[in-house]
C-alpha angles and dihedrals in degrees: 000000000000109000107235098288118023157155112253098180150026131193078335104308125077114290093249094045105126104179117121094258094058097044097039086065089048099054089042089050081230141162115226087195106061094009098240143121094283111254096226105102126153119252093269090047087236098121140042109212092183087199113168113167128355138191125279140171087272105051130288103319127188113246087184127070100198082065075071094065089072110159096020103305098319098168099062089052086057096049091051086057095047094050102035102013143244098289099066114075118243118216135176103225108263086068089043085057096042097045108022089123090066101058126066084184137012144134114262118201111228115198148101101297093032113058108308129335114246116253122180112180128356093293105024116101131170120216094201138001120190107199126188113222125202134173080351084302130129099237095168146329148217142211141227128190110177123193144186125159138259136239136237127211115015146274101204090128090046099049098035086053088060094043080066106047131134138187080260094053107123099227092214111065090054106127122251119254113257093212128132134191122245101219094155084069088066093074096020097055115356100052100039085049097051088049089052098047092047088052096050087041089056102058098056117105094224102046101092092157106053126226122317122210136202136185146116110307090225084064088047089049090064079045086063089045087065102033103022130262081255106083113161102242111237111231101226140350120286128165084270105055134097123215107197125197120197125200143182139175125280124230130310105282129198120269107276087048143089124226116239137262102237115197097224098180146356127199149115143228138174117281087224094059092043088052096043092049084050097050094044103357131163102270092047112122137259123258088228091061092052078048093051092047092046100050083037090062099050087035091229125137 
């Protein structure tokens, strides 16, 4: 049982795992997801914290993308095969390299840890492009954005207080984790960014299946406080739509083992209707609210 606000994993395994795989993550700073050095170091470089989800009011919920390449990238696998089927081999780029002789066609994976992430502009940058290759030809190609969220405030107590523990550690008297959750980031960053992808995304010639995202479904339910839980739900794929995974963690596992990535939901939508519900959605308020606060802070009628 979590206290009120705490750390769920570590460099992939429970805080207070002390089994050699665990700690030996933690004394090599590593990723078990992308195998690489993790990418969650303090402002002077000088420590690895290796967080990967966290607890929130809504149940454990991952602050680090990578957390979502379980399996070795599993779910980009799944969206290849979603958007180009199960018949054309999906690679990350070192095996397209390596073995680039032995395809006519297959879907090769873009991104930072396969090859190079996509930047258009000085500020645009991709997460992930899945594009199909034929006869050495670009025939189409995909998007994926992937999402988590991030934290305010800091666990360094908690964390360094894991980092420390023994077989003798009373479990109890761990300090709780200071974090918070920055869900104001969902409609001031993470929203206006999707839209802008999509947008970017539709206007290729070769994009004929729109933008996927993927992300927790905790962080796309504060998506549906902003834009409704009644999407219209789009019939097939077109160059303008979204298709959107959630994920969360399975159950609790026993030290030595990783929890696993759970698929929550599947759908899609159009990218129009996403970006007018944002921009005057459902759950927008009303004029007169804005009226009532105003007149409430200068206490005037």
């Amino acid at each position: 049982m979590h206290k009120k606000r705490d750390l769920v994993e570590i460099f992939g395994y429970s805080p207070d795992d002390l089994t050699r795989d665990a700690r030996t993550l933690w004394n090599m700073g590593a990723c078990p997801f992308i195998n690489k050095p993790c990418t969650k170091i303090n402002h002077d470089q000088t420590i690895t914290y290796g967080t990967c989800s966290v607890t929130s009011p809504y149940g454990d919920i991952i602050i680090c993308p990578n957390r979502l390449y379980a399996n070795n990238y599993e779910l980009l696998a799944r969206v290849s095969q979603d958007a180009f089927g199960a018949a054309i081999p999906f690679l990350m780029y070192d095996n397209f390299i390596e073995q680039r002789v032995l395809y006519d066609e297959c879907i090769v994976a873009l991104g930072k840890n396969s090859g190079k992430e996509v930047q258009v502009g000085r500020s645009l940058s991709m997460d992930w492009v899945l594009a199909h290759i034929l006869d050495a030809e670009l025939k189409e190609y995909i998007g994926i954005e992937i999402q988590s969220i991030d934290i305010t405030g800091n666990y360094r107590d908690a964390w360094h207080a894991y980092k420390n523990i023994s077989p003798q550690t009373d479990k109890t008297m761990l300090p709780s984790s200071q974090h918070g959750l920055n869900w104001a980031n969902v409609h001031k960053r993470l929203i206006p960014q999707l839209i802008r992808k999509s947008i970017v995304y539709s206007r290729s010639n070769f994009v004929k299946k729109g933008l996927y995202f993927i992300l927790p479904d905790i962080v796309y339910q504060k998506f549906e406080d902003v834009i409704g839980n009644d999407m219209p739900l789009a019939s097939k794929m077109t160059s303008e739509t979204i298709t959107v995974y959630t994920y969360k963690l399975g159950d609790s596992v026993s030290h030595g083992q990783q929890r696993q990535l759970v698929e929550v939901r599947q759908f899609r939508f159009e990218l129009e209707e996403f970006s007018s519900r944002f921009i005057s959605g459902p759950n927008l308020p009303q004029g007169e609210a804005l009226d009532k606060v105003i007149r409430n802070i200068l206490g005037v009628q």
